[in-house]
C-alpha positions as CSV (number, residue, x, y, z in Angstrom):
1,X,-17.8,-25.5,12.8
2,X,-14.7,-27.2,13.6
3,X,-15.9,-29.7,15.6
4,X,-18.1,-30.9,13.2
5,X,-16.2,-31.0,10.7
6,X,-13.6,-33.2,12.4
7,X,-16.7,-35.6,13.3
8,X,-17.5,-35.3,9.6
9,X,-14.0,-36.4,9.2
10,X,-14.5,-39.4,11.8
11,X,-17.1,-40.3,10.0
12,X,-15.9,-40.6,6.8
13,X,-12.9,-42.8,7.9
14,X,-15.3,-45.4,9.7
15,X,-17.1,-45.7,6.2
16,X,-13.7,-46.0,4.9
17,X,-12.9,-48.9,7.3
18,X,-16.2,-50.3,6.8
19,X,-15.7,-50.8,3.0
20,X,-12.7,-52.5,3.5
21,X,-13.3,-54.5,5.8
22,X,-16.2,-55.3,3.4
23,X,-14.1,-55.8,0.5
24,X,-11.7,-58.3,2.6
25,X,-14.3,-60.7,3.8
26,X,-15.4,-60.6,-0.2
27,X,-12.1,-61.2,-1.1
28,X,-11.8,-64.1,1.4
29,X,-15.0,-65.9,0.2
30,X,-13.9,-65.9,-3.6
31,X,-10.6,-67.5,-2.8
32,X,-12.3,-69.8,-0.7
33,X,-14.9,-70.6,-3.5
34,X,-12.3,-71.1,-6.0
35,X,-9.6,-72.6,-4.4
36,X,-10.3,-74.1,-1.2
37,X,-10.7,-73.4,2.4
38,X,-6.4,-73.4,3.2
39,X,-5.5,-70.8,0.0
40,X,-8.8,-68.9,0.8
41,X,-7.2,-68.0,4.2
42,X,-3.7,-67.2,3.3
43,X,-5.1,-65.0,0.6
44,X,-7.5,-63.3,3.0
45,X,-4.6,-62.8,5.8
46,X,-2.8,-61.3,2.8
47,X,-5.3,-59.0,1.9
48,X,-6.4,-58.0,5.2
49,X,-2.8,-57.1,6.4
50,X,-2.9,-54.8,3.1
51,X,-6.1,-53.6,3.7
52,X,-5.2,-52.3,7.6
53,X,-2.0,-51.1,6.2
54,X,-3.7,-48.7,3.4
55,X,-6.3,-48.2,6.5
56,X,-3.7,-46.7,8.7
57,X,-1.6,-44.9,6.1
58,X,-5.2,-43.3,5.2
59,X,-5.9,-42.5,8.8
60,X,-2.9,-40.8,8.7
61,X,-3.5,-38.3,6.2
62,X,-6.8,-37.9,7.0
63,X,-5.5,-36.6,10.5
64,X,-2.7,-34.9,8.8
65,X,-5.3,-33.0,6.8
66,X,-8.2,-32.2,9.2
67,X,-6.1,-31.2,12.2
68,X,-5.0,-28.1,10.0
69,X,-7.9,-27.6,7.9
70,X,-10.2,-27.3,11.2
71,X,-8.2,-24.7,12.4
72,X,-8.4,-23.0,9.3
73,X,-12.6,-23.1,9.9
74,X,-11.8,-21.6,13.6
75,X,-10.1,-19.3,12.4
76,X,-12.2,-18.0,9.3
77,X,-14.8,-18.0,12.0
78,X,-12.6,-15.7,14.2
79,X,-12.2,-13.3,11.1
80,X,-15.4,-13.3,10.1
81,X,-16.0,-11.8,13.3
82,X,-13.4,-9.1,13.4
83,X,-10.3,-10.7,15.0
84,X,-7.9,-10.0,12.2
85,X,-5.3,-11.1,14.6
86,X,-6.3,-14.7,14.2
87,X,-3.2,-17.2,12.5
88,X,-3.3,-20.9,11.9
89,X,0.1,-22.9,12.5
90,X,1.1,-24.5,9.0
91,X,0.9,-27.9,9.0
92,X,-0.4,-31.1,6.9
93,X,0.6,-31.5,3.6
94,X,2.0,-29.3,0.5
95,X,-1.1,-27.8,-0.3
96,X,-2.6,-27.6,3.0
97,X,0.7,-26.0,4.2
98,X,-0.1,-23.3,1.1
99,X,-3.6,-22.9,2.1
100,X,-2.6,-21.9,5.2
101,X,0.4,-19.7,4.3
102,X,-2.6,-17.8,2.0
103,X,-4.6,-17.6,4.9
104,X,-2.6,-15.8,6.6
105,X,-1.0,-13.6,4.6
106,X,-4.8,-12.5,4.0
107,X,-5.6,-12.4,7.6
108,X,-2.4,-9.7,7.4
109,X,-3.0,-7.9,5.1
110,X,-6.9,-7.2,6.5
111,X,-4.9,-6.6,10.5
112,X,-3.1,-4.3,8.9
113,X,-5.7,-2.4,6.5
114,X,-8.0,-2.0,9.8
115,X,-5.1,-0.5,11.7
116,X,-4.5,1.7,8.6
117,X,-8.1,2.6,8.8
118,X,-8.6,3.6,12.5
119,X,-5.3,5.3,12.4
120,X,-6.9,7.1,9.1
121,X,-10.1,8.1,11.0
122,X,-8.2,9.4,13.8
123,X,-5.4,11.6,12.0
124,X,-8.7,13.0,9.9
125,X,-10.8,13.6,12.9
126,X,-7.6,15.6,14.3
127,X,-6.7,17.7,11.2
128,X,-10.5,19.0,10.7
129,X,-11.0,19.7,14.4
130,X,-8.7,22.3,14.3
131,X,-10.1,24.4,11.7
132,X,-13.4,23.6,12.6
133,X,-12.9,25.1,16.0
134,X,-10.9,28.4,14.5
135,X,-14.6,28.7,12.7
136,X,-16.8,28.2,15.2
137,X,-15.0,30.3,18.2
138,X,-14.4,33.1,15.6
139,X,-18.7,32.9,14.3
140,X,-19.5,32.2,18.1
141,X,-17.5,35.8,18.7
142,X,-19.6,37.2,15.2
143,X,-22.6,36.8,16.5
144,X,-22.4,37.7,19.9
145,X,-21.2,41.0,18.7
146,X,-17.6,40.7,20.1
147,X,-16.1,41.7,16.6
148,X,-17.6,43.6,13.6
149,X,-18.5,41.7,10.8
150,X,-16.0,43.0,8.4
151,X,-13.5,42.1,6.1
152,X,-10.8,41.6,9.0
153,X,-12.5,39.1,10.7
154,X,-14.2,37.1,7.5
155,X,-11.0,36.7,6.3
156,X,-9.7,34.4,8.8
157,X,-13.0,31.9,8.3
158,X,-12.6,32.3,4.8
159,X,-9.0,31.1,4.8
160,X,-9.9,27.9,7.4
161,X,-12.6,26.7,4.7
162,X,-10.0,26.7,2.1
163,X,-7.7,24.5,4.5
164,X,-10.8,22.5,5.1
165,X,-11.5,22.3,1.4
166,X,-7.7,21.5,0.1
167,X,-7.6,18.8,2.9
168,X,-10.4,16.9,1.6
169,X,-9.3,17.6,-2.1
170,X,-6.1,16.0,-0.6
171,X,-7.7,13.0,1.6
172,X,-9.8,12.2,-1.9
173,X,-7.0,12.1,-4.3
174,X,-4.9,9.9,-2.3
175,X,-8.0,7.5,-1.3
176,X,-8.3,7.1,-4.9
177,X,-4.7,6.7,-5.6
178,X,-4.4,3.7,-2.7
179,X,-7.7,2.1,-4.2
180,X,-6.6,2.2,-7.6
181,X,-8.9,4.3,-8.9
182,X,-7.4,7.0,-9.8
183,X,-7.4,8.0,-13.9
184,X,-4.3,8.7,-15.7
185,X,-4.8,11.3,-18.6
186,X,-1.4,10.3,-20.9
187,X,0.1,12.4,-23.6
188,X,3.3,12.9,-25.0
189,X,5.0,15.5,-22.8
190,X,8.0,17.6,-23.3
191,X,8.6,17.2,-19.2
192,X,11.8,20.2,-19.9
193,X,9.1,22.9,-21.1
194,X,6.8,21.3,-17.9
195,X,9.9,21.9,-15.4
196,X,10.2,25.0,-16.6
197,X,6.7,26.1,-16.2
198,X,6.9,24.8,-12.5
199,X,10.0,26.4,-11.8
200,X,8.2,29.5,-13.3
201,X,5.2,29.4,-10.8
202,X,7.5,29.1,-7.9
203,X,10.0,32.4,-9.0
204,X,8.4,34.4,-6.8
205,X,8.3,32.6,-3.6
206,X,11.8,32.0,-3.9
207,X,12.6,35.5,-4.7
208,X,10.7,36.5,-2.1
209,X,12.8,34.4,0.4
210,X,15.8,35.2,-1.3
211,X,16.3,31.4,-2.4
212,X,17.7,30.6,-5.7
213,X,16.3,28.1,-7.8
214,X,18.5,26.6,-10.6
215,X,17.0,23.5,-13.3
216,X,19.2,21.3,-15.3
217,X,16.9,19.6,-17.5
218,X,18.8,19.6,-21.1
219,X,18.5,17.2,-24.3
220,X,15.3,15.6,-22.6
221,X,12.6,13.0,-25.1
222,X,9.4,13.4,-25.0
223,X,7.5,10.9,-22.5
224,X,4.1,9.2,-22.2
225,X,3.0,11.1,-19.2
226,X,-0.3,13.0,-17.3
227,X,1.4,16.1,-17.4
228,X,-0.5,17.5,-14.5
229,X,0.1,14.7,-12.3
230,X,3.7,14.8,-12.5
231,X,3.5,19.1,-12.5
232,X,2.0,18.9,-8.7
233,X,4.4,16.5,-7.8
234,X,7.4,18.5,-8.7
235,X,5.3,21.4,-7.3
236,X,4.9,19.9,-4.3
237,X,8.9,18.9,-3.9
238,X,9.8,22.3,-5.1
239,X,7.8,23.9,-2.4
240,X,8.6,21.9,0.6
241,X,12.5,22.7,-0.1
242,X,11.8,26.3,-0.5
243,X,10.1,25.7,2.9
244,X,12.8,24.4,4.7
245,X,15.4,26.3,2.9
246,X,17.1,29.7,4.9
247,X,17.5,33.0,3.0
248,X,20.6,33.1,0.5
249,X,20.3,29.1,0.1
250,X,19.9,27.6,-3.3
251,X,17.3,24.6,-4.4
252,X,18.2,22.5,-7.6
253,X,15.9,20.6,-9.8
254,X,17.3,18.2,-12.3
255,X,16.0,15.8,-14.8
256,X,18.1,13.4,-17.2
257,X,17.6,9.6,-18.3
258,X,19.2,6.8,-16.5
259,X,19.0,3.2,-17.7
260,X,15.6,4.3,-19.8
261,X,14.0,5.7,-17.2
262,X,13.4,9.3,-16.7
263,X,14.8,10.7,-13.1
264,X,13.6,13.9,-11.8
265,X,16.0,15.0,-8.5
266,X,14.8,18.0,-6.3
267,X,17.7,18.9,-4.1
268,X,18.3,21.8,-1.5
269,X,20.7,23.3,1.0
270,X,18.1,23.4,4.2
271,X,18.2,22.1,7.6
272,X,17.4,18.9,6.9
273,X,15.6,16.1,8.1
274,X,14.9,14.7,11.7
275,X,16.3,10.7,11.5
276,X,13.4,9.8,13.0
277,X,10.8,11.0,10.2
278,X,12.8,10.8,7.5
279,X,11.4,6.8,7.0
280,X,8.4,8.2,7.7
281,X,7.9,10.8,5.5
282,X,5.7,9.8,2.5
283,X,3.7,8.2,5.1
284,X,-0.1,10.3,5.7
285,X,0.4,13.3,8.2
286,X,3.5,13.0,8.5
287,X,5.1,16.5,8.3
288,X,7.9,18.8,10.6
289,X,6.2,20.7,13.5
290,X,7.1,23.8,11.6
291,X,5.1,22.5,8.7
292,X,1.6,24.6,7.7
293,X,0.7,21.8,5.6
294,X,-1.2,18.6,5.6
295,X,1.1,16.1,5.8
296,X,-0.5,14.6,2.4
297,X,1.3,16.2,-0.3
298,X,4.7,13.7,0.0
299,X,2.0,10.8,0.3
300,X,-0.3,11.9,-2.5
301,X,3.5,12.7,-4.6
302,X,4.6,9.2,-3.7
303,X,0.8,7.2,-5.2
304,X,1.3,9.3,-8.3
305,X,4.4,8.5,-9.2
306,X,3.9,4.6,-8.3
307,X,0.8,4.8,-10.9
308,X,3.4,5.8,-13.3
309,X,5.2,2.9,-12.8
310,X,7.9,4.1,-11.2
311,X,9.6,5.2,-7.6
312,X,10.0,8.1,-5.2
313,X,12.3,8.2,-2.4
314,X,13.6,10.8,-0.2
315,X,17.7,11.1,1.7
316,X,19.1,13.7,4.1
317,X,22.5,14.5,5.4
318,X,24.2,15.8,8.2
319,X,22.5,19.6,9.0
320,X,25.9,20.9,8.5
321,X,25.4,19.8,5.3
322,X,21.8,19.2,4.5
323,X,20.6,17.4,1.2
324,X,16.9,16.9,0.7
325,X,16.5,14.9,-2.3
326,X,13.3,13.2,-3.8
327,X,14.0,11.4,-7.2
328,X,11.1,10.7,-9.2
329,X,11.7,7.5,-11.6
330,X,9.0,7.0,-14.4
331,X,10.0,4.3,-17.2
332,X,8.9,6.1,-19.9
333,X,5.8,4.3,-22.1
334,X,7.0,5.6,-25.3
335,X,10.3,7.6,-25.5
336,X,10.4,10.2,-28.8
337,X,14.1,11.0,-29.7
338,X,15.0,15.1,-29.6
339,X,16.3,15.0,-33.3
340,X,12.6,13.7,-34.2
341,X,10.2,15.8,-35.8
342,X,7.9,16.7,-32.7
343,X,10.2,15.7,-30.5
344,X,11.8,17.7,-27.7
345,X,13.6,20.8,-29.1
């Protein structure tokens, strides 16, 4: 393909040359015609010397042009056949040079998406062999008669099929959220009444670990929102601190408005977080070794607040003095004062 396109190029420059070449011995015999033999020549040695020089500044940009475009073709070529490695040198002029930078920010962006993919199928592939295997040595054992089926032992498959099924609840929501697909069902939300509910659901698990969870959430408007988006993503912050949180340690959640937006902070006294995850760590399977989850609720928590319109971000100090934050910023679409009527009380 490049090759004959550059030969298409050679090609069109010889008709170029052709023509005027053409158009000088024209030239030439009018002059001579009208004027005489000795002006017809000095007007034709003129035009000729004008003609090579537009000629050459021509063959210039035409080699200017093709050289890069051709390796543009190459390299399409190379894509089209899975190299998503391949890059063209910019080159040429202006809008060559731009048609190349576009090229291969493209020819990035796919390198990388594959990457993303295999590593995708891989970290999937690893996460469902384990509970497939649980299953299958514990029906193997079932059926040869090496435990009654009873209660005792269903249980255990029972629990590894709702791992299975949260992990591909999980793996679909946040497919959807990365395409774009995912729906947002907006309504105007009192988000105090909505932190309270999730600080409710979570009383007992911090009771029961003798962690104390405190909100500050006072004077909040009432915000465009979907109100159960944002109630698993505070969920899903409020339970990975009372994870990593020690008995008598205390777990803050804390909403106000800065700047118009709407900032949600989830803050706890726990061990902290390793330096090297902690940039990794709304990145898919990413989780302590500790962890029974996924690794997919930070990443899921992280698309949902983006299709808000807003951020997400995670810090951690020193263990001796641990600080696990995740602030949640949301411009609100339509803000309704508290002193409104159906505002926030």
């Amino acid at each position: 393909m490049r090759g004959r396109f550059l030969r298409r190029m050679g090609c069109l420059f010889g008709l170029v040359m052709l023509l005027g070449i053409s158009a000088v011995l024209l030239l030439a015999w009018l002059v001579g015609t009208l004027l005489g033999a000795s002006a017809g020549s000095a007007t034709a040695i003129g035009t000729g010397l004008l003609v090579l020089i537009g000629l050459a500044i021509v063959a210039r940009i035409l080699r200017r042009t093709a050289a890069p475009v051709g390796d543009l073709i190459e390299a399409a070529g190379r894509v089209e056949a899975g190299d998503f490695g391949a890059r063209v040198p910019e080159g040429g002029p202006r809008e060559v040079r731009a048609l190349v930078r576009a090229f291969n920010a493209m020819s990035a962006r796919l390198d990388a998406t594959e990457s993303e993919r295999q590593r995708l199928l891989a970290d999937v592939s690893h996460e469902l062999r384990t509970p497939l295997a649980v299953m299958r040595g514990n029906l193997e054992a079932l059926l040869d008669g090496v435990y009654p089926a009873d209660r005792e032992h269903m249980a255990p498959l029972l629990e590894e099929a709702h791992l299975m099924e949260r992990l591909i609840e999980d793996l679909r929501t946040l497919s959807l959220a990365e395409a774009g697909a995912l729906r947002l069902h907006r309504e105007a939300t009192n988000l105090a009444a909505l932190l309270q509910d999730v600080v409710a659901g979570v009383r007992s698990q911090a009771d029961a670990q003798g962690v104390s969870v405190e909100l500050h959430a006072e004077d909040l408007p009432v915000i465009e929102i979907d109100p159960a988006r944002i109630r698993a993503v505070v969920t899903n912050l409020l339970v990975n601190a009372l994870r990593h949180t020690p008995s008598s340690g205390r777990v803050d959640l804390s909403a106000a408005v800065e700047s118009d937006e709407m900032v949600v902070t989830v803050a706890d006294t726990g061990r902290g977080i390793e330096p090297d995850v902690l940039p990794r760590i709304f990145e898919r399977f990413t989780r302590a070794a500790d962890s029974p989850g996924s690794g997919l609720g930070l990443p899921i928590a992280r698309k949902l607040v983006e299709a808000h319109g807003g951020q997400i971000a995670a810090t951690s100090d020193a263990p001796a003095a641990r600080r696990l934050a995740g602030g949640v910023r949301s411009r609100p679409i339509r803000t309704i004062p508290p002193d409104t009527p159906g505002g926030a009380p």
